[in-house]
C-alpha positions in Angstrom: -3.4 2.5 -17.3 -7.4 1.9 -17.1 -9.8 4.7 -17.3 -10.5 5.2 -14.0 -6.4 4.9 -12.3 -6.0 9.1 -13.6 -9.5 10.1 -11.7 -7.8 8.0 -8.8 -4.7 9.6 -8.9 -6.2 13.2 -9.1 -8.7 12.1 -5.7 -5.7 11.2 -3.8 -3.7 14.4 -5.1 -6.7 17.1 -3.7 -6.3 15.2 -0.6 -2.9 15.4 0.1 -3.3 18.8 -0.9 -6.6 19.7 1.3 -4.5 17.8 4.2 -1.3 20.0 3.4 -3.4 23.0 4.0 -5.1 22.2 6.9 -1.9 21.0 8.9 -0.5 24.7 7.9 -3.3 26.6 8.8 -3.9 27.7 4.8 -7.0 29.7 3.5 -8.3 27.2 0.9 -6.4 27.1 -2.3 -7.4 29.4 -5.5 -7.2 26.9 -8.2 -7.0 23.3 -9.0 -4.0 22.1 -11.4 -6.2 21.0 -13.7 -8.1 22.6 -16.3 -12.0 23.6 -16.9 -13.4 20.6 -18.1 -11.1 17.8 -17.2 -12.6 15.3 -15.4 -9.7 15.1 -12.9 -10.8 18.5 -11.8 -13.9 17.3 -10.3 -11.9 14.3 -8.7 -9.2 16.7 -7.4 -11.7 19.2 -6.2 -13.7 16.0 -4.3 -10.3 14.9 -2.5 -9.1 18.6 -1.4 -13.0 19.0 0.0 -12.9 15.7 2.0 -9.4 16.3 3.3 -9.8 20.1 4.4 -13.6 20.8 4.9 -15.4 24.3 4.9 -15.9 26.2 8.0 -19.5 26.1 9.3 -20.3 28.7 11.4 -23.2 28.0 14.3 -26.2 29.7 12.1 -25.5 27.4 9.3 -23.6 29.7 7.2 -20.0 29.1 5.8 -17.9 32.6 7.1 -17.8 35.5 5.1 -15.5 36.4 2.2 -12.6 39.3 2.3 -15.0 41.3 -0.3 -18.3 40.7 1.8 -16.0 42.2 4.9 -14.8 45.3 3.1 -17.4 48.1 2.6 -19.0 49.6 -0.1 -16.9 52.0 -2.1 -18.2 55.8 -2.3 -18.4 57.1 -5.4 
């Protein structure tokens, strides 16, 4: 195995997994299966991205988050 065939492998796993997502109509998923870092991370972070792409909304800005929807708690 050469140094680059487990970065490979880790690309073509985030895109099966970004492509996975997108076909089910999935929020994007909370973690990668690697840990902080690993090299592969990156790779498998790269793959998911190209496979199952943010939303862009038409003023340029990605949509908002559940927490940036919920309002500000009263104390």
């Amino acid at each position: 195995m050469g140094p680059r065939e487990p970065l490979v492998r880790a690309l073509a796993e985030g895109n099966v997994a970004g492509r996975e997502d997108r076909a089910a109509g999935q929020p994007p998923r909370p973690a990668c299966p690697y840990p902080r870092g690993d090299l592969r991370r990156a790779a498998w972070t790269r793959g998911y991205i190209k496979a199952n792409p943010p939303t862009i909304h038409d003023d340029g800005m990605p949509p908002a988050t559940t927490a940036q929807k919920l309002p500000n708690p009263t104390p």
